[in-house]
N, C-alpha and C positions, 0 to 999 in steps of 0.2 A: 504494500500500500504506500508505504515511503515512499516506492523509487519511483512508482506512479506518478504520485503529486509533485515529484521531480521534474521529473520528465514535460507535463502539464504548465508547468512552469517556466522551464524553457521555451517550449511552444508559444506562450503567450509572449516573453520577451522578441521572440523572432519576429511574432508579427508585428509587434511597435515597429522594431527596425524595418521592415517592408512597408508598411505608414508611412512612415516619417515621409520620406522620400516625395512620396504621393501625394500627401498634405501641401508640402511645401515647392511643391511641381506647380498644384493647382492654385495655392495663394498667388504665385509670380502668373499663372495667365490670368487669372482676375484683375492683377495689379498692370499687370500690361495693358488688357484688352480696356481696362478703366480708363489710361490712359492717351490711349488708341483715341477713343469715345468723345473725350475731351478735347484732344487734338481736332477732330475733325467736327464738332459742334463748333467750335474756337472758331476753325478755319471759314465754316460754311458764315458764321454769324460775321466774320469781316469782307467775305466777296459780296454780302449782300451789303452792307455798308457798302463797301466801293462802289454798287450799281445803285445808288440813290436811294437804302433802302429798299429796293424792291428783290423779289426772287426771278422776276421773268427778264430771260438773257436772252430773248429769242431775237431782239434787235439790237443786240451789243456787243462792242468788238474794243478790245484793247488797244493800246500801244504807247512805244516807248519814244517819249521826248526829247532828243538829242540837244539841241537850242536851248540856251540862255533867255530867249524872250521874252518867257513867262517866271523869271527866277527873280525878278523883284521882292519890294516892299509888302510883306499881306495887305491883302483889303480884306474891308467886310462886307465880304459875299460867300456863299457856300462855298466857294473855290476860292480859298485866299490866296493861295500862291502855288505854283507849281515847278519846283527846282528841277534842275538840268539831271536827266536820266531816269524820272519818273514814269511809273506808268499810268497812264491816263486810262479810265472807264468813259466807253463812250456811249450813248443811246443813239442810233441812226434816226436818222428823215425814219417818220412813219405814217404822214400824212400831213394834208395841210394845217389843221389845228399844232401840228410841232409848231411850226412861224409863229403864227400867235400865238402862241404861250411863252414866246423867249423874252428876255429885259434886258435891260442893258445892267452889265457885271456880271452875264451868263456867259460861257465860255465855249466855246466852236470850234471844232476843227474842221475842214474845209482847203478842196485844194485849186492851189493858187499857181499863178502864172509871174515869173519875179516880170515886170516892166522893161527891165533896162537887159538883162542877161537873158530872159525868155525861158528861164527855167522853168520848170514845173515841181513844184512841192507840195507839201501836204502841210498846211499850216495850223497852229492850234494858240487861239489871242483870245482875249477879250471884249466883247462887245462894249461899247464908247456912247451909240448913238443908233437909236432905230427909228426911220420912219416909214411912211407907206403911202400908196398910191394908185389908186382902181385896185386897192388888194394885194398890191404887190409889195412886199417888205425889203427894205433896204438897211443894210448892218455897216455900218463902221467899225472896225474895230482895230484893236492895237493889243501890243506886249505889253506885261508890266513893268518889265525891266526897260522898254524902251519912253512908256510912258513916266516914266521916274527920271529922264532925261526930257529936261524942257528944250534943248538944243535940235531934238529930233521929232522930226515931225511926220515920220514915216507911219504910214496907216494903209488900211487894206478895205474894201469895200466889197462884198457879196450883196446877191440881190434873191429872193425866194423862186422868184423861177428861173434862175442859170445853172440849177442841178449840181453848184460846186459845195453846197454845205451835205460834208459826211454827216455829222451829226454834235449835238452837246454835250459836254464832259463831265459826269455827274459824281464822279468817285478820281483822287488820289492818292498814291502809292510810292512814294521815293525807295523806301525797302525794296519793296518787289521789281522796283524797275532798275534799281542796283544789281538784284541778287541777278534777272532775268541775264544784266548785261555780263555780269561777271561769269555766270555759267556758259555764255556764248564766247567765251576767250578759254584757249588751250590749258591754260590753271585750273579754271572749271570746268571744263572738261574731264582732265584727270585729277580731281576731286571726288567727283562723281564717280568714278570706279576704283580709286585710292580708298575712302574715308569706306564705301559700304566693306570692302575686300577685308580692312583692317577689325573694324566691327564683327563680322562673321565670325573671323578668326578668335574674337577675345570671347565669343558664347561661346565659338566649342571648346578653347581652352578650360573656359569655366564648366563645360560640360565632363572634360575627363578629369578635370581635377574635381569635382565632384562626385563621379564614379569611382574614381580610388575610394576615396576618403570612406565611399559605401560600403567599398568592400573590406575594407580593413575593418570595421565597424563590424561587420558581419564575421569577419575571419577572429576579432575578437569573439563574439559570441561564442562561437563556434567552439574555440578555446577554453 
């Protein structure tokens, strides 16, 4: 009967040890998958910030602002300022109620023709000045960084039917439009297969330096 409840004994310590393991397998994907969760609530609840508050992306389209133009002084408007390398949220032309609804210190991008070089760009300023005419809307607008020079007097004029307004910018991003541009140069690049490679390697390390540790633990038992 002794050796019995021996024996019994041991058994139930085994199984702790085969526990343990399991227990704390399951805490870390809790703890992860929790984090997961929060990550991506986080992430959803700022791309909707960037789009004006709203969830529908069915007329919006990013991009990253090279130019100085808009890296001026803040104003107060929903779009105080926009520094060089940001990325802009845009909502496209989605009918004619877009025109009338815009103000002036609402922001547009829109592509332009330079006057004197004949370039063609895609430019993103500030509205100055709107009027209209048989329904037709006329924008002026300008940079902040240029409007913050009284010396310059350089300004751009779209009209609602010349088809040149993309759309207005309702969300900014300096982070995002850093990180986008830094990922698109050969350091980010191999970044991006450096940093996850190195990672990988530090869980499995933690994975068989965790399986010794089990098994000695067991080979004590055992003992």
């Amino acid at each position: 009967m002794f050796q019995t409840d021996g024996i019994e004994g041991k058994n139930t310590d085994n199984e702790g040890v085969e526990k343990g393991p399991i227990d704390r397998e399951l805490r870390k994907t809790i703890i992860v998958a929790t984090i997961i969760a929060v990550l991506v609530i986080c992430s959803l609840g700022y791309v909707i910030h960037l789009n004006g508050d709203s969830i529908d992306i069915t007329d919006t389209e990013v991009r990253i602002v090279v130019s100085g133009s808009m890296d001026g002084e803040p104003r107060d408007y929903p779009i105080r300022t926009i520094p060089t390398g940001s990325m802009v949220v845009i909502h496209k032309v989605d009918g004619a109620d877009f025109y009338s609804s815009l103000k002036v210190g609402d922001v547009l991008t829109f592509d332009y023709t330079h006057p004197v070089s004949k370039e063609n760009m895609v430019v993103t300023h500030r509205i100055i000045d709107i009027s209209e005419k048989n329904g037709v809307y006329t924008y002026t607008l300008k940079g902040d960084s240029i409007a913050d020079d009284p010396t310059n007097g350089s300004v751009q004029v779209v009209t609602s039917d010349s088809g040149d307004v993309i759309g207005k910018v309702v969300g900014v991003s300096h982070w995002l439009g850093e990180s986008v541009i830094f990922l698109s140069t050969w350091t980010g690049k191999l970044c991006l297969i450096v940093i996850p490679c190195i990672l990988i390697i530090i869980y499995e390390v933690g994975n068989i330096v965790r399986a010794l540790r089990m098994k000695d633990e067991i080979d004590q038992e055992g003992d």
